[in-house]
N, C-alpha and C positions, 0 to 999 in steps of 0.2 A: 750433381747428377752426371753417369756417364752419358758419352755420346750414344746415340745408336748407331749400331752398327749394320752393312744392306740387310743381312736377312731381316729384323725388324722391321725395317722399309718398306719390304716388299707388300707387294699389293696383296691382300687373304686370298686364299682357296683357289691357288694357283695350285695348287697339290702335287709340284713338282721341287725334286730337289737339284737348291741353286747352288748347295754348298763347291765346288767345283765347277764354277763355271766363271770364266773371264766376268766382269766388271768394271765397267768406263764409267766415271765421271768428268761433267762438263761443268765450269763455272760461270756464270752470269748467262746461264741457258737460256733465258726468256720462258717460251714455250716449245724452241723447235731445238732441245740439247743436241751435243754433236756425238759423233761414234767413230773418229778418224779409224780407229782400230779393228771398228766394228768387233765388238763384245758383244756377248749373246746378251750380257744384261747393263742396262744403261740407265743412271742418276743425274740428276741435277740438283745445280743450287742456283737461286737467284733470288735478290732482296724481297721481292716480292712474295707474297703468300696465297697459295690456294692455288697454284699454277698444278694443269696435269698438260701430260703428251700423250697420244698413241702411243703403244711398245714401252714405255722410260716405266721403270719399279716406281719412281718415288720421285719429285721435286723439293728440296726441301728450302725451306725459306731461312736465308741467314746472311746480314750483311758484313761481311768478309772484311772489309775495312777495319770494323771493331769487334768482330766476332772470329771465334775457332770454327775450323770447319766439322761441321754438328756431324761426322762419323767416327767410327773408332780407328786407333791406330791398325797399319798395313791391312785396311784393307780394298785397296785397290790395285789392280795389274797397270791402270793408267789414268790419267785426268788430261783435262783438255783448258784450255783457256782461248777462246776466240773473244778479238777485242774488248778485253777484259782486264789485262795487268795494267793498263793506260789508266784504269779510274782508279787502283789503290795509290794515296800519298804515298811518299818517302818518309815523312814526317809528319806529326800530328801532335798542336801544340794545346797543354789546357794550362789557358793562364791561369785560372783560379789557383790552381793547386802547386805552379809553374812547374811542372813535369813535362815532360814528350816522350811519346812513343813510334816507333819505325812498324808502322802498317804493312808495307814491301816484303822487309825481312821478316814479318811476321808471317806475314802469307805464305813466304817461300818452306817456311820450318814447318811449316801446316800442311802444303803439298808432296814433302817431301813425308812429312808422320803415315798420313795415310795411302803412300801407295807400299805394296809389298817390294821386298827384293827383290833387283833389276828391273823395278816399275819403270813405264814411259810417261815423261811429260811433253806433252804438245801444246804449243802454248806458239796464236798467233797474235802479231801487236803491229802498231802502226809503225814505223821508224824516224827516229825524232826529227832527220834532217827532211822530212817530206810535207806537207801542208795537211794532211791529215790528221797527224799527230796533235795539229794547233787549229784547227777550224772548231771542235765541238770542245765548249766550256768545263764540261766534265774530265778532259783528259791532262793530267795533271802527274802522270808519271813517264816521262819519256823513256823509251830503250835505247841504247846503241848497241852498235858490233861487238862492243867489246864487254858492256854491263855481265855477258856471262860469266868472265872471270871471276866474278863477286861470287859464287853459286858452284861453280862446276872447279873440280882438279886439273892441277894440280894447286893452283891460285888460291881461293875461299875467302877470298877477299873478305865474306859480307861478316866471318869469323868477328872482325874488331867487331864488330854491328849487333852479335847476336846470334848471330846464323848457325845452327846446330847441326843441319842437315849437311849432305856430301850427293853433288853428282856428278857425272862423265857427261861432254857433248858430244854426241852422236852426230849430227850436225845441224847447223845453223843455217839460212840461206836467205837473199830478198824472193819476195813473190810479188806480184799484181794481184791475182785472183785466189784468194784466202784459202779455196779446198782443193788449188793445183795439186798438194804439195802431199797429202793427207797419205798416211804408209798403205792404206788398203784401196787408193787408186790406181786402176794400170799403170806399169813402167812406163810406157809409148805416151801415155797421157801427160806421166811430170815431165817426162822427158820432153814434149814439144813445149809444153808449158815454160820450162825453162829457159830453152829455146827462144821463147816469142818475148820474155821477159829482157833475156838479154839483149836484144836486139831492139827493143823499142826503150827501153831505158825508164819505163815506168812503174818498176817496182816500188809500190810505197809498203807493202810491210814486212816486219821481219817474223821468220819460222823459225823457232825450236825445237827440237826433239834431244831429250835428255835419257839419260839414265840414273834411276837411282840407287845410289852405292850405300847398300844397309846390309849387318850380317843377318842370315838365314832365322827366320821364325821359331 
């Protein structure tokens, strides 16, 4: 079966046409997905089922660990990942069959399918050297400063791995307060934000912002 693709998504008898209109999707959205970008229209995914929001087209339920992300290819302008890349493994062993699978780079060749050329990934996560990362049971993929090499040019590390996708870092940064950082918040706002981060030295997580390098549709 293909994926569906947002306009299937969407919610009936909205009677407007979305075909041109930005598109943000959020991973492990709960109920409250994010819109760093704010896109007029906005999806989520979280393992759960039967999740809605105000304003979000669609929530769709699909555990990302061992599942593809249930849309079609490039079609999004951006996805988001707020505390989120921390629950997928690295590896994922089934003895019966003694095979393994890399969940991570699975994920990342899935984020990279469905955004369009020069899509944005924003993607916030704990960082491994801070107590964050290691207080809650479920967080089992650490980041560092440097895991983007794996992902982004000129490097592509995660290539040995699997990794199909290609992206540019736009840039990287620690935060404290997880929506400092977001591209459709005032300058004056990241900017003190930044600010107050550096100087009190309590950034526990790390910001992404990627670009994805795909030829034209």
């Amino acid at each position: 079966m293909n994926p569906p693709s947002p306009a299937t998504a969407d919610r009936p008898g909205t009677g407007s046409d979305t075909s041109t209109q930005r598109r943000h999707l959020d991973l492990g959205c709960g109920t409250r997905p994010r819109n760093p970008y704010a896109a007029p229209l906005l999806y989520g995914i979280d393992i759960r089922s039967g999740l809605q929001a105000p304003g979000v087209q669609a929530i769709v339920a699909a555990n990302l660990a061992l599942q593809a992300i249930p849309f079609a290819d490039a079609q999004f302008d951006s996805v988001s990942a707020y505390d989120f890349i921390e629950h997928i493994p690295r590896v994922a062993l089934d003895v019966a069959s003694g095979s393994s699978r890399l969940p991570f780079i699975e994920l990342m060749n899935e984020i990279w399918r469905v955004l369009k050329p020069d899509g944005r990934l924003y993607a916030v996560t704990p960082l491994f050297d801070h107590e964050k990362m290691w207080r809650d049971p479920t967080h089992v993929n650490p980041i560092t400063p440097k895991t983007w090499r794996y992902f982004c040019r000129p490097e592509l590390g995660a290539r040995m791995y699997g990794f199909k996708g290609e992206f540019e870092m736009l840039r990287q940064t620690r935060c404290r307060f997880k929506r400092d950082y977001e591209p459709a918040r005032p300058a004056l706002g990241g900017w003190l934000a930044r600010g107050a981060d550096r100087l009190t030295g309590q950034a526990a997580h790390l910001v992404w912002e990627w670009r994805a390098l795909k030829p034209p549709h």
